[in-house]
C-alpha positions in Angstrom: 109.1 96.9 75.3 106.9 94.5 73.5 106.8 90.7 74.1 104.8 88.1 72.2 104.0 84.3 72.7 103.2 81.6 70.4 102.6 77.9 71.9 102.6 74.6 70.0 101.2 71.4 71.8 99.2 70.6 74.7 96.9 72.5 77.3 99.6 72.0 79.7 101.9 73.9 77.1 99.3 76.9 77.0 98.9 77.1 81.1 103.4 77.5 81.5 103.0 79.8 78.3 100.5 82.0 80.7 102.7 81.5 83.5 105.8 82.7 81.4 103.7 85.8 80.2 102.8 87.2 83.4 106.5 87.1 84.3 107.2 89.4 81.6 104.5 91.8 82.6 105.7 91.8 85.8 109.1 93.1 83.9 106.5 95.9 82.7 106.6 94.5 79.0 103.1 95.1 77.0 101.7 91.2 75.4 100.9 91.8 71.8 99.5 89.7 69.5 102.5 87.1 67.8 101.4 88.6 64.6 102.3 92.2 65.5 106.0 93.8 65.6 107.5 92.9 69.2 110.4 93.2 70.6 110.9 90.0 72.3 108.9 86.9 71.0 108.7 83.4 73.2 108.0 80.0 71.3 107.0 77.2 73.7 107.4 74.1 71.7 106.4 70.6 72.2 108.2 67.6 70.5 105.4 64.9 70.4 105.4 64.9 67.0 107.4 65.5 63.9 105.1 68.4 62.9 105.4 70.2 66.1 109.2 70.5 65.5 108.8 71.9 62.2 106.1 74.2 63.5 108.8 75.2 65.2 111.2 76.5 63.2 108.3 78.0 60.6 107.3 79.8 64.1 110.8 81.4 63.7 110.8 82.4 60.6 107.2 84.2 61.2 108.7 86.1 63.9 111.7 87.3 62.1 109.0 88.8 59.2 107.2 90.6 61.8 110.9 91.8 63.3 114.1 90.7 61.8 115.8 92.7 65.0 113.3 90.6 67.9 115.0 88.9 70.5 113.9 85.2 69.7 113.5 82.8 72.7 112.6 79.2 72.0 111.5 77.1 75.2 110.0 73.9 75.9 109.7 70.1 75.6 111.8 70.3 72.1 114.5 72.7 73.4 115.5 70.8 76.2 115.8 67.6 73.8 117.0 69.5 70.9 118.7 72.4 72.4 121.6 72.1 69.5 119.3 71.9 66.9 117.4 74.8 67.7 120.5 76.9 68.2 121.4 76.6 64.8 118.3 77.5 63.2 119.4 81.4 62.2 117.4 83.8 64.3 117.0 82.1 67.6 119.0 84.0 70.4 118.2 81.9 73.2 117.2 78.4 73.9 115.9 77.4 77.6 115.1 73.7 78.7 112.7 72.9 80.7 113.7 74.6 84.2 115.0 77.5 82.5 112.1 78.2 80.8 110.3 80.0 84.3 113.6 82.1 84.8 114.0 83.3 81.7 115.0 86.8 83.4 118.0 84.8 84.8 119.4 84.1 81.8 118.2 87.0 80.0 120.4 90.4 81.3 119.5 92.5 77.9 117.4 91.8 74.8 119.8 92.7 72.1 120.2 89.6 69.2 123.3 87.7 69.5 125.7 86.1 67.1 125.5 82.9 68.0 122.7 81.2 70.4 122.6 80.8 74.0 121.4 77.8 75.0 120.9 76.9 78.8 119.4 73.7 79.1 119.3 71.3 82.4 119.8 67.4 82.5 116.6 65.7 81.8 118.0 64.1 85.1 117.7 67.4 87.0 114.6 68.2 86.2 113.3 68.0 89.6 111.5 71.2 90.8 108.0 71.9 90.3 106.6 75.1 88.8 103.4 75.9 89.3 101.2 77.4 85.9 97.6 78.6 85.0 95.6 79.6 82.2 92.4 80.5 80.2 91.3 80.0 77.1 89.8 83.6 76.4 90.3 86.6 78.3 87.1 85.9 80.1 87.0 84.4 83.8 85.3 80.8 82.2 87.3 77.5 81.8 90.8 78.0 83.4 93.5 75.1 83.0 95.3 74.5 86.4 98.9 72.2 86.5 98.8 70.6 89.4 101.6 67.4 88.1 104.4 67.7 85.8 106.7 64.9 84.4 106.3 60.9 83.9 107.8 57.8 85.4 106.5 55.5 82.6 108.7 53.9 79.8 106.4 53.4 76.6 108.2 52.8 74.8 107.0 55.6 71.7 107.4 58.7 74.2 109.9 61.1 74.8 108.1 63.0 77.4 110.2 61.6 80.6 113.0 62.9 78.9 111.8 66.1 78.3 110.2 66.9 81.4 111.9 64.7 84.2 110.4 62.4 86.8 106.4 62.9 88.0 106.5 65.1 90.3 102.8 67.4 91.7 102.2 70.9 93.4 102.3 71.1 97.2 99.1 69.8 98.1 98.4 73.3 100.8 99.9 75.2 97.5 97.3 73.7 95.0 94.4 74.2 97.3 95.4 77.9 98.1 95.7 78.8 94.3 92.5 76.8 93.7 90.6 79.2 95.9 92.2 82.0 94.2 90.9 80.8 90.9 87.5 80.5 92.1 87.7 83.8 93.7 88.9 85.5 90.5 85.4 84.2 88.7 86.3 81.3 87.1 83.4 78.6 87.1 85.6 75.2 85.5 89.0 74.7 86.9 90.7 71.5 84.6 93.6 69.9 86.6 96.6 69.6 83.8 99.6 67.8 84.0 101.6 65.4 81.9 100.4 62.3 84.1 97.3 64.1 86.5 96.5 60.4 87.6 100.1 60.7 89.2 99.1 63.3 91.4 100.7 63.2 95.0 103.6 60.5 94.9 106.0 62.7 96.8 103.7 63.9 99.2 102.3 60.8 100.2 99.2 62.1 98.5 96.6 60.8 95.3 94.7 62.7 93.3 91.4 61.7 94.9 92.4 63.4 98.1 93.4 65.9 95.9 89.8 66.5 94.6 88.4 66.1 97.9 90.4 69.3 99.5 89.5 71.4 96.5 86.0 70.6 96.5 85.7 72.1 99.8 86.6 75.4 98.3 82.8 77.2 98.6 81.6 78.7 95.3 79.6 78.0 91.9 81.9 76.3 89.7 82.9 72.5 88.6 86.0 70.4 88.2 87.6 68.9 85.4 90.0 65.8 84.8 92.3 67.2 82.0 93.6 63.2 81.0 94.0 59.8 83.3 95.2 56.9 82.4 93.3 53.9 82.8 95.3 52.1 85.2 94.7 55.3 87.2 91.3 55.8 86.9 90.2 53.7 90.1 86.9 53.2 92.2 87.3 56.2 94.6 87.6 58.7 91.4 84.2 57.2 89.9 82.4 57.4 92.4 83.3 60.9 93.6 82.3 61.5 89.9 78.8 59.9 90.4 78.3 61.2 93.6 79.8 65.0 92.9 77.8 66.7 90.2 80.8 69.6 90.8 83.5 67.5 88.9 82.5 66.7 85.5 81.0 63.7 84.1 83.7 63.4 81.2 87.2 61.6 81.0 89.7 61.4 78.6 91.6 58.5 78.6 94.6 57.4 76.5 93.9 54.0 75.1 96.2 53.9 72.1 95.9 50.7 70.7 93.3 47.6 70.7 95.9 45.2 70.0 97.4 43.5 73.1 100.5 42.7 71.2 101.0 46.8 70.4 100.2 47.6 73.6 102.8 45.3 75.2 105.3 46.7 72.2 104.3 50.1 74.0 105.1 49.5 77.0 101.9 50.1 77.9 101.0 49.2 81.8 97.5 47.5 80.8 95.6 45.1 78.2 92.4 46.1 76.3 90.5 44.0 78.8 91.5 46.5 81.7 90.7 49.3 79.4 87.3 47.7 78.4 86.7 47.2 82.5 87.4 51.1 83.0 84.5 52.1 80.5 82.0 49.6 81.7 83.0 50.8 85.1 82.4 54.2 84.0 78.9 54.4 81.7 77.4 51.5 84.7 77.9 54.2 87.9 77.4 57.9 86.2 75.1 58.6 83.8 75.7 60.6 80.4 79.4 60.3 80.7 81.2 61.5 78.4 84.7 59.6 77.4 87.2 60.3 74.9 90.2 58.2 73.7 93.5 58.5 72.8 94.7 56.4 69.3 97.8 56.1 68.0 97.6 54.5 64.6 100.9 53.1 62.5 102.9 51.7 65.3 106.2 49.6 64.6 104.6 46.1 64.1 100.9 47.1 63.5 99.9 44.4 60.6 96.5 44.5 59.4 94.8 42.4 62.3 96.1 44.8 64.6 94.3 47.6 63.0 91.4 45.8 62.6 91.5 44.7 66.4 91.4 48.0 66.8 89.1 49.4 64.9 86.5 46.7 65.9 87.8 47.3 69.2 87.1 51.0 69.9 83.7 50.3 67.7 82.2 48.4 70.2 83.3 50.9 73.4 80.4 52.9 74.9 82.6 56.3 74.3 81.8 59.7 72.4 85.3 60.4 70.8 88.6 59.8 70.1 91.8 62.0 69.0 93.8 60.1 66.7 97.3 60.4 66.5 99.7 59.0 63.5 103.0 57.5 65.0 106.3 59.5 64.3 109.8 58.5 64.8 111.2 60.5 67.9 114.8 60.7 68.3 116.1 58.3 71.3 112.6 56.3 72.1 113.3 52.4 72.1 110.1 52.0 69.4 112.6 53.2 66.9 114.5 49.6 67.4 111.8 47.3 67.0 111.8 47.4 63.0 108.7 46.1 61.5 107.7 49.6 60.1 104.4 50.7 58.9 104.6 52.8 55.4 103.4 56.3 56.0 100.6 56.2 53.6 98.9 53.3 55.4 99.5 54.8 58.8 97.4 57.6 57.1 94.6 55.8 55.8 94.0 54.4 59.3 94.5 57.5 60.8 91.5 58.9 58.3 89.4 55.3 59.1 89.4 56.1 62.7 88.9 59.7 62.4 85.3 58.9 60.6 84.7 56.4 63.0 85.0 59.2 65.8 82.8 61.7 64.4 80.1 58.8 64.2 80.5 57.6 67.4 80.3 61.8 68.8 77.1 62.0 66.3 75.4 59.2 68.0 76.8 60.6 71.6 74.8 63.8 70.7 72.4 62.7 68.9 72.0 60.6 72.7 71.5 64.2 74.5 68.2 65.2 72.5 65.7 65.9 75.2 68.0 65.6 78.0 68.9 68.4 80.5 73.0 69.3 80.5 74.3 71.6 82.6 76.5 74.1 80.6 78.9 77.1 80.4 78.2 79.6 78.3 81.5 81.4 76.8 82.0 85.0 75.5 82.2 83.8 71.6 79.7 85.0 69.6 79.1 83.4 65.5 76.1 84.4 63.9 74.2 85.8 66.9 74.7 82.3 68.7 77.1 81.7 71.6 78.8 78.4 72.4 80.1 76.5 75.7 80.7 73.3 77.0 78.4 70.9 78.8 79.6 68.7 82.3 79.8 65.8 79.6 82.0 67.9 77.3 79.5 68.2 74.5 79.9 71.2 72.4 76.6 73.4 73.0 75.0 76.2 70.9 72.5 78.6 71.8 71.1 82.2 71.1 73.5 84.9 72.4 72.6 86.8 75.8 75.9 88.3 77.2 74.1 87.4 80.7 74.5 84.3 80.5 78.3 84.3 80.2 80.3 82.2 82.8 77.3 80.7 84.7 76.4 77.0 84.8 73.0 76.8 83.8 70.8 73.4 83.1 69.7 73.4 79.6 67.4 71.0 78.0 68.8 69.9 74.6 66.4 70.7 71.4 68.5 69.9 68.5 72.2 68.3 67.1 73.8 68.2 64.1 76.2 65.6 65.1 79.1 68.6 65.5 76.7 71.0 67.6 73.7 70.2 70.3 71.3 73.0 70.5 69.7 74.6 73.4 66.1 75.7 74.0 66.9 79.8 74.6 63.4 80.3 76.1 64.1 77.2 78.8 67.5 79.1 79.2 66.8 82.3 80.3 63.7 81.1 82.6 66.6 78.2 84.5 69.0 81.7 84.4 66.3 83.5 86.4 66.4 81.0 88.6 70.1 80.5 89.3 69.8 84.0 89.4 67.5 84.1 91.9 69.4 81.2 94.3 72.5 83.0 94.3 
């Protein structure tokens, strides 16, 4: 039988979507493309947004064209909040929360449709277990996204996450350095710790996600580690300065800010002011040089007048950062921001949305227009465009050079020759003369 996957949302999403995969080839199913006929197709949703949820059921109804007979199975953080919803859109045969998601073949005995839907769905409350997921990005061995932490204690008050995926909760610390190792051993040179709070890491094993990074880093082996997303109040000394002092885990953090306002940000529930943020950054761009540091926006909030915007805007303006991922605020079922009143008209929350969104691809211009002449080290990926290859730099800037399949997955120190404000440019002669000579190291 055939089986086919489709994920909406975040990395984290795409690493349990792997996880769920390999379950069914285990079964001895063959993965097809989601565009092909299958048999059995899977649709890990999110429910962060209002889009996702109607990417959801459009991810249905593409299914059912490819195979109007498929078995459909629709998982994730919008079936364990929705789970009735979902059942009645026509099609779906089984709906799985957030535990039942990594026994599917539990709940699964044969793959003929159904009637009606069968929905199997665990309290939020009892969403205590911790399952364990990885994934790439391609099918080569390059950047692999590792959950280590799942689930949130926080209350902002915009968020439905907590209720979706339970209290924070990590890996067993032995566990996470034993698959670690086997990551590394399989060939993959950049591990990026996922989870829905990573900064959380550890809090029912007496642990922290600095000692964390200190048992994987000793793992021997050419590779580097990534911070998938921290938030600020979690982003303390010892995890700088391993940064500075580490050149394995990458100089680049993304960290939620959501909004320059003090008065949003206490209407959010937040568990900081923008002076703490502004402290992080300056802590950050004073100890390690050329980091990289992205930001989370959320623009349209209940209660965000014009000063707040424009606090901000002229906020984020004046941060040392090289981008930010702008999000425009959407009513979510059961969060207490849907009680505060005050709300923004959806045409102004989309005119800020498009302000900041120029705003970011100046301040990543200036941010790589900042790398000319400097010396990055960089993965190379297997995507080729135009007889040019592409990978990501420790800092996370986007990097272009001439394509040499040799230079695949290997870190290699390349000087920077050129940018475009979306791209920087390698040197390719400087490349392949520092490849000869990782070459000749290892």
């Amino acid at each position: 039988m055939k089986a086919a996957f489709y994920t909406l949302g975040c990395k984290l999403n795409y690493s349990e979507t792997a996880t769920i995969s390999q379950e069914f080839l285990n079964k001895g199913f063959d993965i097809i493309p989601f565009e092909q006929p299958a048999d059995v197709y899977v649709i890990n949703t999110c429910t962060v947004t209002q889009n996702a949820e109607k990417d959801c059921r459009q991810t249905v109804r593409r299914a059912l064209r490819q195979n109007p007979d498929a078995l459909i199975v629709v998982t994730g953080c919008y079936a364990q909040l929705r789970a009735e919803e979902i059942g009645q859109i026509e099609g779906v045969d089984f709906v799985l929360g957030s535990n039942e998601k990594f026994r599917i073949f539990d709940y699964i005995k044969d793959f003929e449709k159904n009637e009606l839907s069968c929905i199997h769905v665990s309290d939020s409350d009892d969403l205590e277990n911790f399952y364990s997921a990885s994934s790439s990005e391609a099918d080569t061995r390059t950047r692999a996204f590792f959950k280590v932490q799942d689930g949130c204690d926080y209350k902002c008050s915009f968020c439905t996450i907590p209720k979706a995926r339970g209290k924070s909760r990590s890996m067993n610390p032995s566990d996470a350095v034993s698959k670690f190792h086997s990551l590394i051993r399989e060939g993959y040179k950049e591990v990026i710790l996922t989870g829905v709070n990573v900064g959380d890491y550890g809090l029912n094993y007496d642990q922290d996600l600095y000692k964390l990074l200190k048992s994987l880093l000793q793992t021997p082996g050419d590779y580097r580690l990534r911070i998938s997303s921290i938030e600020p109040n979690l982003l303390n000394d010892n995890l700088i300065a391993l940064a500075a002092d580490d050149e394995r885990v990458c100089n680049h953090f993304h960290i939620p800010l959501q909004s320059g306002s003090d008065k949003i940000l206490k209407l959010m529930r937040r568990r900081y002011n923008s002076s703490d943020y502004k402290r992080v950054i300056e802590k950050l761009n004073a100890r390690i040089a050329d980091v990289g540091i992205g930001v989370d926006i959320i623009v349209g909030f209940p209660g965000e007048d014009e000063n707040d915007f424009e606090n901000t805007y002229n906020f984020v303006n004046a941060l040392d950062v090289s981008y930010f991922h702008v999000f425009t605020y959407s009513e979510r079922p059961g969060t207490s921001a849907l009680e505060l009143g005050n709300v923004v008209d959806v045409g102004l929350r989309r005119k800020r949305n498009n302000m900041l969104r120029i705003l970011s691809a100046k301040k990543r211009a200036a941010f790589y227009r900042g790398m000319k002449g400097k010396t990055l080290q960089t993965l190379f990926e297997e995507n080729e465009s135009n007889g040019r290859m592409t990978g990501w730099s420790s800092n996370y800037t986007r990097i272009r050079a001439d394509h040499n399949p040799e230079m695949i997955n290997n870190l290699i120190q390349v000087q920077i020759s050129e940018t475009d404000g979306e791209f920087c440019y390698a040197e390719t002669s400087q490349i392949k003369n520092n490849f000869k000579l990782v070459v000749g190291q290892l």
